[in-house]
C-alpha positions as CSV (number, residue, x, y, z in Angstrom):
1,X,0.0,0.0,0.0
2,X,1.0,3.4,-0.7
3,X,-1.1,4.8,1.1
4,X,0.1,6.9,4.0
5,X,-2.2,7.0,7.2
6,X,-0.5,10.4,8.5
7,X,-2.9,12.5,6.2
8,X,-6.0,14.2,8.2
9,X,-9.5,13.2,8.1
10,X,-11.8,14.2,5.3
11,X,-14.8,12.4,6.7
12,X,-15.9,11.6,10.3
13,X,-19.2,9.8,11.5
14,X,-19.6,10.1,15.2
15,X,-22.2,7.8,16.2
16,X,-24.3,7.9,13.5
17,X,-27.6,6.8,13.7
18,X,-30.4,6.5,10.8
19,X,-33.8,4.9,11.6
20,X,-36.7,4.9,8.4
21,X,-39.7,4.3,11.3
22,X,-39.2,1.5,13.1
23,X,-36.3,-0.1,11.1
24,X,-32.8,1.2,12.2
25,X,-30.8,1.3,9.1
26,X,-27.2,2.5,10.4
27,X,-26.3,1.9,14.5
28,X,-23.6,4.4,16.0
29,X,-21.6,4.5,13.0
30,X,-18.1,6.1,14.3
31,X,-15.3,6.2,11.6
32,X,-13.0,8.3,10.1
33,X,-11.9,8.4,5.9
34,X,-8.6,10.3,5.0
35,X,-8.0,13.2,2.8
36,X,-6.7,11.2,-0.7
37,X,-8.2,7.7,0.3
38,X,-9.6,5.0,-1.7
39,X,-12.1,3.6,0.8
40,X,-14.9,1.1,0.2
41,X,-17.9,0.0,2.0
42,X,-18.2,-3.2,1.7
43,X,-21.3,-5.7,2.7
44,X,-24.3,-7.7,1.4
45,X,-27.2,-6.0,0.1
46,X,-29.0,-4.3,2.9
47,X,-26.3,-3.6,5.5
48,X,-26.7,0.1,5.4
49,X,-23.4,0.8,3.1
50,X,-25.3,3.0,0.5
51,X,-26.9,4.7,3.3
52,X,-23.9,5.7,4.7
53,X,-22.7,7.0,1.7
54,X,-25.8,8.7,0.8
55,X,-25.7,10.5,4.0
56,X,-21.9,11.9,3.0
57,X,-23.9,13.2,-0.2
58,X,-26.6,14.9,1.9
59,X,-28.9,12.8,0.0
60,X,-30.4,11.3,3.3
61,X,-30.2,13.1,6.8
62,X,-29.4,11.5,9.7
63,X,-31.7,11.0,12.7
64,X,-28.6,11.3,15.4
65,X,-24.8,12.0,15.6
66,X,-23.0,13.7,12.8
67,X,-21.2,14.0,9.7
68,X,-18.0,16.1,9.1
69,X,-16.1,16.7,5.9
70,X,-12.8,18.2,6.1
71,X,-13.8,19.3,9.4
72,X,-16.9,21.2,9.1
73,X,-20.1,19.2,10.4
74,X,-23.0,18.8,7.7
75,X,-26.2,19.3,9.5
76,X,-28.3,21.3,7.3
77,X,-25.8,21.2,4.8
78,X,-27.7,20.4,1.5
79,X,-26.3,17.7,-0.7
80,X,-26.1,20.9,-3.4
81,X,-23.5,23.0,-1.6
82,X,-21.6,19.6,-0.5
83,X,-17.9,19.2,-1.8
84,X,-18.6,16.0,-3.5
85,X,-19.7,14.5,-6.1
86,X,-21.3,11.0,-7.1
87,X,-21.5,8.5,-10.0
88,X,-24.1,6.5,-9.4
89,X,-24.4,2.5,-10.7
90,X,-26.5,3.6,-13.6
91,X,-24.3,6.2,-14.5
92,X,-27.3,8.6,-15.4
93,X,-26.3,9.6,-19.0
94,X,-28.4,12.0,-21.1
95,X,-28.3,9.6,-24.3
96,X,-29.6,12.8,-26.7
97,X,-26.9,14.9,-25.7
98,X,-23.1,14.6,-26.9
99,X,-20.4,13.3,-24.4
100,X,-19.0,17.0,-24.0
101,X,-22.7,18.2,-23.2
102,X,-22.8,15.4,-20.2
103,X,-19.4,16.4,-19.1
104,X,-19.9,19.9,-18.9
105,X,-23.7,19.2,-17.6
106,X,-22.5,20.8,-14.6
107,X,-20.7,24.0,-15.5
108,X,-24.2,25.7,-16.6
109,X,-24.4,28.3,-14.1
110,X,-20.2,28.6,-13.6
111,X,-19.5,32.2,-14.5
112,X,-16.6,31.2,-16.7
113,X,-16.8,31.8,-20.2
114,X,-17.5,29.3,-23.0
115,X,-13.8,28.7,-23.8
116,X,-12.8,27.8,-20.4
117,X,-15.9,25.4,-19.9
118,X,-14.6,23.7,-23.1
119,X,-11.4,24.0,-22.0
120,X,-12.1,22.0,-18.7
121,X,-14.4,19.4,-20.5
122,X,-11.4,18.8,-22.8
123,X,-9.1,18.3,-19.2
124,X,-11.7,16.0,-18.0
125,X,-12.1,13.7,-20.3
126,X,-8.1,13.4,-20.5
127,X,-8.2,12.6,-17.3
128,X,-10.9,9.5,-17.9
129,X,-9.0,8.6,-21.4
130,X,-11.4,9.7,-23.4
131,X,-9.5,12.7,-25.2
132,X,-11.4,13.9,-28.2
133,X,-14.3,12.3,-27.4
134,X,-16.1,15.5,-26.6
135,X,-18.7,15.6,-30.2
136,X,-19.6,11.4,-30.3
137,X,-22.7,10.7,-28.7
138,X,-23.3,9.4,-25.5
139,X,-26.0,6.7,-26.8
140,X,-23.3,5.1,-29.3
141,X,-20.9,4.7,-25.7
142,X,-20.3,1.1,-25.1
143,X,-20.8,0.8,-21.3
144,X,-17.1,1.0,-20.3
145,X,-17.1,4.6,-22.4
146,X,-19.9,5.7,-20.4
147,X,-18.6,4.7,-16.9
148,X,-15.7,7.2,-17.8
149,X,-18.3,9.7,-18.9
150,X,-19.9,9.6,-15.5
151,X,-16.3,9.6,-14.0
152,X,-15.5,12.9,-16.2
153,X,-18.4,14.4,-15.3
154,X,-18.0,14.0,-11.5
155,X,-14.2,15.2,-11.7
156,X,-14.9,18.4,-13.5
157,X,-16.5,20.3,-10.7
158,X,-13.1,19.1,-8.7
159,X,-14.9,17.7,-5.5
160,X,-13.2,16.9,-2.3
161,X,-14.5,13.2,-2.3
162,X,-16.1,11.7,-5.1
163,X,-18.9,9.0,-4.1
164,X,-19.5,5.5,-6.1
165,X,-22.2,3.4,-6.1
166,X,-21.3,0.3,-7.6
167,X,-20.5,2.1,-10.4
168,X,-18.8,-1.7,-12.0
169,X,-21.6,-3.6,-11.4
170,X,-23.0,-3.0,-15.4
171,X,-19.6,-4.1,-16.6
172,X,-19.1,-7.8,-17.9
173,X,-16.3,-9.2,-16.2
174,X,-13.0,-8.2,-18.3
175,X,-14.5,-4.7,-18.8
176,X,-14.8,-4.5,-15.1
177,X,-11.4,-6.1,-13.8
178,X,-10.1,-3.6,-16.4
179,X,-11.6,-0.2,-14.9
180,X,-11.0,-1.5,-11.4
181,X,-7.0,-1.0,-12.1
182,X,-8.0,2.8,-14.2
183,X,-10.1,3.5,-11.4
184,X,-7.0,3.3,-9.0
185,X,-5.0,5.0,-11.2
186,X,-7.1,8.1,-11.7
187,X,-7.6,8.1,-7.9
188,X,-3.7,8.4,-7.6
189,X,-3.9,10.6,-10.6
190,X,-6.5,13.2,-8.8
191,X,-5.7,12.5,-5.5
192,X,-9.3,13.1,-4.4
193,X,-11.0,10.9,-1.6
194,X,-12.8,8.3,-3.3
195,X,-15.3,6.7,-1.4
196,X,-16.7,3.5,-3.2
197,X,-19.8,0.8,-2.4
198,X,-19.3,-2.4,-3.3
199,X,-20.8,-6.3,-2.0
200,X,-17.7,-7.7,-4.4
201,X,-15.2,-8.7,-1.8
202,X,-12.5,-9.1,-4.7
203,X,-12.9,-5.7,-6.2
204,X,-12.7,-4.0,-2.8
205,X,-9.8,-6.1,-1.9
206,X,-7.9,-4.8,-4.9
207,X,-9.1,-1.3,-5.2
208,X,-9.3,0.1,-1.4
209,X,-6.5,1.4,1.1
210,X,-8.7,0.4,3.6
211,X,-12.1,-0.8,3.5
212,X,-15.4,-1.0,6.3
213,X,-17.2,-4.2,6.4
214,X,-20.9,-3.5,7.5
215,X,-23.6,-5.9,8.6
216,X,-27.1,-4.9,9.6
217,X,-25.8,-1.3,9.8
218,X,-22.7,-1.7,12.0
219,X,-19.1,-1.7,11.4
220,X,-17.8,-5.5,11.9
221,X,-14.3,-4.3,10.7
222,X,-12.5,-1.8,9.3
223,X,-9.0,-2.4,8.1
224,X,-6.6,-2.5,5.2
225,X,-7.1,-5.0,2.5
226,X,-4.5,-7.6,3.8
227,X,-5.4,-7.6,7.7
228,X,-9.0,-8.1,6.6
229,X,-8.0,-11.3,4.4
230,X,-5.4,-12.5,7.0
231,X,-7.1,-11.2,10.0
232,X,-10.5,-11.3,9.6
233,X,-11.9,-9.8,13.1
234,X,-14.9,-12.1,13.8
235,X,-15.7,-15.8,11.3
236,X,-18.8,-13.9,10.3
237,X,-16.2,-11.6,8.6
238,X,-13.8,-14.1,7.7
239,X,-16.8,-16.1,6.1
240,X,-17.5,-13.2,4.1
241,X,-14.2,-12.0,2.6
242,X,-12.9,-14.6,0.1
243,X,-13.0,-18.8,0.9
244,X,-12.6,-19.4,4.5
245,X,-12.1,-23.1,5.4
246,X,-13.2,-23.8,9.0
247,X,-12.6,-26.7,12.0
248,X,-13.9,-27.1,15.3
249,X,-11.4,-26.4,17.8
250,X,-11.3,-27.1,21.8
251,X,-8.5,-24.6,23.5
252,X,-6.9,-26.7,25.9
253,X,-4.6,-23.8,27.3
254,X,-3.6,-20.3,26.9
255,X,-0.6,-18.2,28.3
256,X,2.0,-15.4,27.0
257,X,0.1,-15.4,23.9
258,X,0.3,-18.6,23.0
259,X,-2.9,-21.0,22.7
260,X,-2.7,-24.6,22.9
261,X,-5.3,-26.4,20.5
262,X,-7.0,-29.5,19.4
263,X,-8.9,-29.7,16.2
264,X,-9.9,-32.9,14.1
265,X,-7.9,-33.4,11.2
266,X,-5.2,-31.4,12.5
267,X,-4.4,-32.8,16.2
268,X,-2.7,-30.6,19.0
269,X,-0.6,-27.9,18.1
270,X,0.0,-24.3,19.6
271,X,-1.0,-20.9,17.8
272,X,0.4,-17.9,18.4
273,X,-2.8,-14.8,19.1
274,X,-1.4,-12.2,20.7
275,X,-1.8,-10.2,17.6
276,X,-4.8,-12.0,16.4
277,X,-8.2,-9.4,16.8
278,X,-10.6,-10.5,19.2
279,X,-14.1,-10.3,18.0
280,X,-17.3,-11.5,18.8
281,X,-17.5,-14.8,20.2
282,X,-18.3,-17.9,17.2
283,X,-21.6,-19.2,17.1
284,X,-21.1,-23.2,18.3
285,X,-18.0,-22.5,19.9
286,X,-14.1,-21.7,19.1
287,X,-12.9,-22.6,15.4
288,X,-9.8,-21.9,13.6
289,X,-10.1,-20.3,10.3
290,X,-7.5,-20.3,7.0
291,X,-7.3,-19.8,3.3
292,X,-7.4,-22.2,0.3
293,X,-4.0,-21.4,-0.2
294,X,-2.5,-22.0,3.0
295,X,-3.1,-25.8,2.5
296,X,-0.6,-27.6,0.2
297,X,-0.6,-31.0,-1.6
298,X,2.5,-33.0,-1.1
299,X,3.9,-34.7,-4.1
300,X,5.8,-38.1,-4.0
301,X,9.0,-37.1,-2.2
302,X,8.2,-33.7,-0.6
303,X,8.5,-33.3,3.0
304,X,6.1,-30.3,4.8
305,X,8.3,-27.5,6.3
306,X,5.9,-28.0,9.9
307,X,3.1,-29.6,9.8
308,X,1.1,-32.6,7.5
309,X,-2.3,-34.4,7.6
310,X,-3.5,-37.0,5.7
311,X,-6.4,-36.5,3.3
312,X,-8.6,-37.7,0.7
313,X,-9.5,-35.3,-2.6
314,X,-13.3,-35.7,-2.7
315,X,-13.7,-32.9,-5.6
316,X,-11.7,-31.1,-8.3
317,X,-12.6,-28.1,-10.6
318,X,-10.1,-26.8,-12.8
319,X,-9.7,-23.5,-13.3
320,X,-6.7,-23.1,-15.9
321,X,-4.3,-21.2,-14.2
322,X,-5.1,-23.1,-10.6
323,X,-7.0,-26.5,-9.9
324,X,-9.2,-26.1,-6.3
325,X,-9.6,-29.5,-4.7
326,X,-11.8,-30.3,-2.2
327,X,-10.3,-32.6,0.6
328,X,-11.4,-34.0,3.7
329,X,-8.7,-34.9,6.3
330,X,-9.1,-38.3,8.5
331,X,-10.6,-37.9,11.4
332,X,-12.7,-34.7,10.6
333,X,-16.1,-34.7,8.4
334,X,-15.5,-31.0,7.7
335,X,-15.3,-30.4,3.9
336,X,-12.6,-28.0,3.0
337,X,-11.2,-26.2,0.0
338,X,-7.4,-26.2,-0.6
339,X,-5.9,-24.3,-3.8
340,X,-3.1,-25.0,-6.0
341,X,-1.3,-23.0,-8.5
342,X,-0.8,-25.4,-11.9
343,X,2.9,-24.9,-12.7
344,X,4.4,-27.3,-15.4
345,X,4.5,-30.3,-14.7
346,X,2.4,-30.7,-11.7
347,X,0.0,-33.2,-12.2
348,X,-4.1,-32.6,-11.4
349,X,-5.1,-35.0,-9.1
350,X,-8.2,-37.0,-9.6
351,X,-11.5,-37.5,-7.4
352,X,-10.6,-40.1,-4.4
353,X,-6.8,-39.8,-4.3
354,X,-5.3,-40.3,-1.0
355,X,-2.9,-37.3,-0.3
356,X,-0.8,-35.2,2.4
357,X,-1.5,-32.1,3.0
358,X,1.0,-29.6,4.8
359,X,-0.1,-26.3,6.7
360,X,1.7,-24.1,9.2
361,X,-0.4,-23.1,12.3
362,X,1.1,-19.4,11.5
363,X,-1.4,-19.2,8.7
364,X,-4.6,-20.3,11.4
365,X,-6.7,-17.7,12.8
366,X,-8.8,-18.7,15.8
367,X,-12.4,-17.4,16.7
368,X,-13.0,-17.8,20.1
């Protein structure tokens, strides 16, 4: 990450609260965004992540607490006067106007004249890669072209933050791994907040500094990318970020950090938590967590560097570039997923294959 923490806030919520009646749609929100952030909500569909951003837009008030950008508290603040902008998931396009008319949309009552208007409609869409794009248009755009549009559009009034709902989510898949990585760039480019929504865990893993997890309108966690994939505070998170294998584990002791554990599959071994994030406790009781890739198989004549269990491969899908396998180890009737990268000349295993697997009880996370 380049990112550098030291910068100040451009957006505080101290205990923010939102209620629509009876239902209470965002519960003491308290977070902070920095100036020249990426930052994504993240969370499945009704978890209050597009509330939250609407109420950084002014476009929904909140019903306690408060809202600050760059310091100065929004109450009564319409979403007009605000210093940001949004592009919204359905990009909002006038189709009988030209690309330069939607770009410069919102210049209409700026007091410059006509030739700096055009002048900063031609800088916009530079900015988006769409450089002499100003006379197509916009109904001939293929939907990439018009995600920059919206982008340009936002950009030229030169907002603090610029908000996006799920602005990716019309994209087919290339098109949409491919603005994820022009996104980031831009956001370097600018160096504007950008403050995304998103309920794809992959594209806020690989687009965020740091990203918010929200369910049922609270913050589970909020950390960088990594920490949330390696550390995920609570199994509920861990469950939702990425493929999560899980085992039932029994802590037999804990001292200095260290925890002794039992789980089947795995036996006895000892984990080291004093940097693991406590959360809230697992429903059914302690279980270790870990990644696909954190399992290996062993080949004839490979030893594990710690630690091996004996398995059996009771499914395979092939995915070109890596083969996922499910396994189950003996003595445990949990079914988990291991990943493995298909280098050349690595063989793919078939369905029933008795195996060794190696792991490392530094790659284990356990919910309590």
């Amino acid at each position: 990450m380049t990112f550098s923490s030291d910068k100040p806030n451009m957006i505080e919520f101290k205990d923010v609260h939102k209620y629509y009646g009876d239902y209470h749609a965002l519960r003491g929100i308290t977070a902070t965004i920095k100036a020249g952030e990426f930052f994504s909500l993240l969370g499945p569909s009704g978890c209050g992540k597009t509330t939250l951003l609407r109420t950084i837009a002014g476009f929904e008030g909140i019903s306690s607490g408060a809202v600050l950008i760059d310091g100065k508290s929004m109450e009564n603040v319409p979403a007009n006067v605000r210093p940001t902008n949004m592009v919204f998931q359905s990009y909002a396009i006038f189709p009988h106007m030209t690309v330069g008319e939607n770009v410069g949309f919102g210049l209409r009552k700026d007091p410059r004249s006509k030739a700096e208007k055009a002048a900063a409609v031609e800088e916009a869409l530079a900015m988006v890669g769409l450089k002499g794009y100003g006379g197509r248009a916009a109904h001939a755009l293929s939907g990439g072209q018009r995600q920059r549009v919206a982008l340009a559009r936002a950009l030229i009034l030169k907002p603090k933050v610029l908000l996006l709902d799920e602005p990716l989510s019309a994209l087919d898949k290339k098109m949409r791994e491919h603005m994820q990585v022009e996104l980031i760039k831009l956001q370097r480019q600018v160096g504007i907040t950008f403050i995304l929504v998103t309920h794809d865990q992959e594209e806020a893993l690989v687009m965020s500094d740091r990203i918010a997890v929200m369910f049922e309108g609270e913050i589970a966690q909020l950390a960088d990318p990594e920490t949330l994939y390696r550390k995920p505070a609570s199994r509920k998170v861990a469950d939702f970020i990425g493929t999560m294998n899980f085992l039932p584990a029994k802590i037999l002791s804990e001292a200095g950090g260290k925890a002794e554990v039992e789980t089947p599959g795995f036996g006895r071994f000892t984990l080291d938590v004093e940097d693991q994030i406590t959360g809230k406790p697992s429903e059914g009781g302690p279980t270790v967590g870990f990644r696909p890739e954190t399992l290996t198989i062993l080949f004839d004549g490979q030893t594990a560097p710690d630690h091996e269990s004996p398995a059996t491969i009771t499914e395979v899908v092939y995915y070109g570039d890596m083969t996922y396998y499910d396994i189950k180890l003996d003595g445990s009737d949990e079914p988990l997923r291991l990943s493995m990268r298909n280098v050349f000349g690595r063989p793919v295993l078939d369905i029933g294959t008795r195996t060794r697997v190696a792991w490392a009880p530094g790659a284990l996370v356990l919910f309590r």
